[in-house]
C-alpha positions as CSV (number, residue, x, y, z in Angstrom):
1,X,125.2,100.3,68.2
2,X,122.3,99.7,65.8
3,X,120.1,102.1,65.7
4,X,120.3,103.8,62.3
5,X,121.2,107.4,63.7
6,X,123.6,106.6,66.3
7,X,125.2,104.1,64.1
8,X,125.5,107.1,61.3
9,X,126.7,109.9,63.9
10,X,129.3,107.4,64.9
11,X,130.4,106.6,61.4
12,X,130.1,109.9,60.3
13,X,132.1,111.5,62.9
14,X,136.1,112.8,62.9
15,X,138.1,110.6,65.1
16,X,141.1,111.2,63.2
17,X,143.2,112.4,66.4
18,X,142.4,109.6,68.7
19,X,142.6,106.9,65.9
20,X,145.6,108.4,64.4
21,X,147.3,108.6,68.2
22,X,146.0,104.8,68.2
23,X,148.2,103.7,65.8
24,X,150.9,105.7,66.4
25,X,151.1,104.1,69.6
26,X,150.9,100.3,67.9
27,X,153.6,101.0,65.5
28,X,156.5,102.2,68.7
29,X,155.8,98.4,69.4
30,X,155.0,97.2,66.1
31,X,157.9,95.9,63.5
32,X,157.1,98.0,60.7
33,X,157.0,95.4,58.1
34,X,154.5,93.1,60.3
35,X,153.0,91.0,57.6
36,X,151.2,88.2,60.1
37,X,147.6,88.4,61.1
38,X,145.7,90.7,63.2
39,X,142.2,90.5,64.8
40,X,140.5,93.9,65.6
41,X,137.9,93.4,68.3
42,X,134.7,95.7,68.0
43,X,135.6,97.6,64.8
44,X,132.4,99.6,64.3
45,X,132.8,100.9,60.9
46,X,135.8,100.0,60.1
47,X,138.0,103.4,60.8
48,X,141.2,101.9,62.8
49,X,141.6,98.9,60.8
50,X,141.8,101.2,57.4
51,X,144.2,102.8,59.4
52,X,146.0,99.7,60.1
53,X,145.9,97.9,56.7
54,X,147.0,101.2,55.1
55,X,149.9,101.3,57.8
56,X,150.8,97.6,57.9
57,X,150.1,96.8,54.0
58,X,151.4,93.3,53.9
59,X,149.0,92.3,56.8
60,X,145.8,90.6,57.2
61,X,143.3,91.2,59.4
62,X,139.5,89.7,60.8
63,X,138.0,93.1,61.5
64,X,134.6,91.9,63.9
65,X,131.8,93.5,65.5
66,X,128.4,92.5,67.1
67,X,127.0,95.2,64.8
68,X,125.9,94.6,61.2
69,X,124.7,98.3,60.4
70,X,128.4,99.3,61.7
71,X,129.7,96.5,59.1
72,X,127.5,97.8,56.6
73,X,129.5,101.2,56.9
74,X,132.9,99.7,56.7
75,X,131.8,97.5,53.6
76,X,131.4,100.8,51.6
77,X,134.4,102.3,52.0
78,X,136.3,99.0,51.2
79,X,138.8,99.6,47.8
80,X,139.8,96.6,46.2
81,X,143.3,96.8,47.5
82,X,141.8,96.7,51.6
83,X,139.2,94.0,50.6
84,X,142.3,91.9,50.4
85,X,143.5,93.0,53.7
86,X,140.4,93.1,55.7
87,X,137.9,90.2,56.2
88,X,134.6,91.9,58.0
89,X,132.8,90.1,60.5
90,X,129.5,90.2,62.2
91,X,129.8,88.8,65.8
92,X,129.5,88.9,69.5
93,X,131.8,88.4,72.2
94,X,132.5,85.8,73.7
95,X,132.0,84.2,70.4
96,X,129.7,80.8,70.1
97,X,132.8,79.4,68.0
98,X,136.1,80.7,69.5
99,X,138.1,82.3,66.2
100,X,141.2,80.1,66.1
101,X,143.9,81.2,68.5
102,X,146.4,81.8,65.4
103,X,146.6,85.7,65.3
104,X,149.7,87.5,65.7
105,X,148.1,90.9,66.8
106,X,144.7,91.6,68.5
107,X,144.0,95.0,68.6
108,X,140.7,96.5,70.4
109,X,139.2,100.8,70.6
110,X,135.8,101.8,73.0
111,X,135.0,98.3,73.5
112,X,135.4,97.2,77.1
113,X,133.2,99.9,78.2
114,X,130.2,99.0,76.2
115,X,130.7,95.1,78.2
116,X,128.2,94.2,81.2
117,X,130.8,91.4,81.9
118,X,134.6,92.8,81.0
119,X,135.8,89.5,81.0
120,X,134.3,88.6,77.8
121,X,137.4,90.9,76.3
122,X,139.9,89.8,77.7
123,X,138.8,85.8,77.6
124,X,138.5,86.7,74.0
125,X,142.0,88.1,73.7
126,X,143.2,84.7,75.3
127,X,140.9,82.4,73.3
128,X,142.2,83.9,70.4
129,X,145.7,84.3,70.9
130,X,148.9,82.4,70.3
131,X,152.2,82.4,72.5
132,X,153.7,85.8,72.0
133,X,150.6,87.5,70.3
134,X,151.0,91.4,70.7
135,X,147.8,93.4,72.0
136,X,146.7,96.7,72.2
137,X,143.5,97.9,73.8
138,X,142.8,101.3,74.1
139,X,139.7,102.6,75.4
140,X,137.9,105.7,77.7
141,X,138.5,106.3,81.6
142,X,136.0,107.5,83.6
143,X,136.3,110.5,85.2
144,X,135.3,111.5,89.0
145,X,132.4,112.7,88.5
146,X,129.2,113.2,86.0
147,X,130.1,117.4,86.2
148,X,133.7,116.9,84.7
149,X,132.2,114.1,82.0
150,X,129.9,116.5,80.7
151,X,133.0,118.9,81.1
152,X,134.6,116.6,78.7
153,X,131.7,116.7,76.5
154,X,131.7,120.2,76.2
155,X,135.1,120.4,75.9
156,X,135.9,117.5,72.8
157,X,132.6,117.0,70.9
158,X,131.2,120.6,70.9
159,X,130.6,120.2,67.4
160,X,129.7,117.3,67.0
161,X,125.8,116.2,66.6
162,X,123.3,115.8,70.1
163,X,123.1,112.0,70.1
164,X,127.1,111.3,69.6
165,X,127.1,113.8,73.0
166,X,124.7,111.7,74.7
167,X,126.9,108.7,74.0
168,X,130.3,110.1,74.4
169,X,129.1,111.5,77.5
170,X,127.1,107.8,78.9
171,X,130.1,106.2,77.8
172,X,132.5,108.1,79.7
173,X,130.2,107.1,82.8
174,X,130.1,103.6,81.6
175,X,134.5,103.8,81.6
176,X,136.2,101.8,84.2
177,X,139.3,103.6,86.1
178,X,142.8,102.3,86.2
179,X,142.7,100.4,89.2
180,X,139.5,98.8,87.4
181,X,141.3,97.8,84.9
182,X,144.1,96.4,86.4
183,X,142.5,94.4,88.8
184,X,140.1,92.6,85.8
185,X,143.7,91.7,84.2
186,X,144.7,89.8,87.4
187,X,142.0,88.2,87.6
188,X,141.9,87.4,83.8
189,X,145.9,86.5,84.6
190,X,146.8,88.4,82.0
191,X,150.1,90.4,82.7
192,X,149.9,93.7,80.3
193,X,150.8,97.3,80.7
194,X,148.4,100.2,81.7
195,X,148.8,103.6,80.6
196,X,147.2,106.7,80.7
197,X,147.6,108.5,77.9
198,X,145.1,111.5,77.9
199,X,142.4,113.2,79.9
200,X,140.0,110.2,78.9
201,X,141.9,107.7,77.4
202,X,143.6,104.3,78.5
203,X,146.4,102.2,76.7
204,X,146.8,98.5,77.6
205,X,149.7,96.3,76.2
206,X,152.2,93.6,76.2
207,X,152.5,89.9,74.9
208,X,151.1,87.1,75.8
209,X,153.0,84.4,77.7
């Protein structure tokens, strides 16, 4: 996302629940005094990995996306207590120059579904991983048909302005199902859990081996 309004609906907009049930789910996994390094794939502006740095304090974390206007956002609301925390980044999967495979954590929200090519993610996750690196991916399902994703619209972004709708509701439609999912994991040989966890959403984790 780069252009100026969708970037500002998007940054603008409450995902406190989801985000909040994001790292909720991290932390029944998560040592609570994890103090290694994390890498948070597609941040937009910046919202989980706040979230993250406030919940994991003595971390670190490389906080990337492909969009700068996203970054922009995220580089506002950084105090001086999260710049120490959180390094922004401005880059594209698969990256040109593989970050080094050294982080303890990758983490990833609503990014496989906006990927032509869904092995980019998870070639990323093994590019940048280390033996025993935890992940967590979470991201939308698509639902059976167009009538129950506009349902969906209708039903958890009434409020929110016309152009987030028209991307919550192409995005559901972009979503891959759970079979989907788990069939791109074999083929990336990566053995993680799948988990539905809502209406819409997906949870994928485990180590890697």
């Amino acid at each position: 996302m780069e252009e100026q309004g969708q970037v500002k609906a998007y940054a603008e907009a409450d995902f406190s629940e989801p985000h909040n049930r994001f790292i909720e789910l991290i932390s029944n996994y998560l040592d609570p005094n994890f103090s290694g390094k994390a890498l948070d794939l597609g941040c937009g502006p910046g919202d989980i990995c706040f979230r993250f740095a406030q919940k994991y304090p003595e971390c670190t974390i490389d906080a990337v996306d492909g969009s700068k206007p996203m970054l922009d956002y995220g580089n506002k609301r950084l105090t001086p207590e999260l710049a120490r925390q959180i390094n922004f980044i401005c880059a594209r999967i698969p990256f040109n120059t593989a970050l080094p495979g050294s982080y303890d954590v990758i983490f990833s929200n609503s990014l496989l579904h906006h990927l032509s090519d869904p092995q980019m993610l998870w070639q990323t996750i093994k590019a940048c991983s280390k033996t025993r690196t935890s992940i967590f991916i979470m991201d939308l399902l698509r639902p059976e048909s167009e009538f129950i994703a506009n349902q969906m619209v209708d039903e958890y972004a009434a409020n929110e302005p016309d152009i987030l709708k028209h991307d919550f509701f192409h995005s559901l439609l972009a979503a891959f199902t759970l079979d989907e999912i788990k069939l791109q994991l074999s083929y990336a040989q990566l053995d993680l859990a799948v988990e539905q966890i809502a209406d819409w959403h997906v949870f994928i984790t485990g180590k890697l081996q």
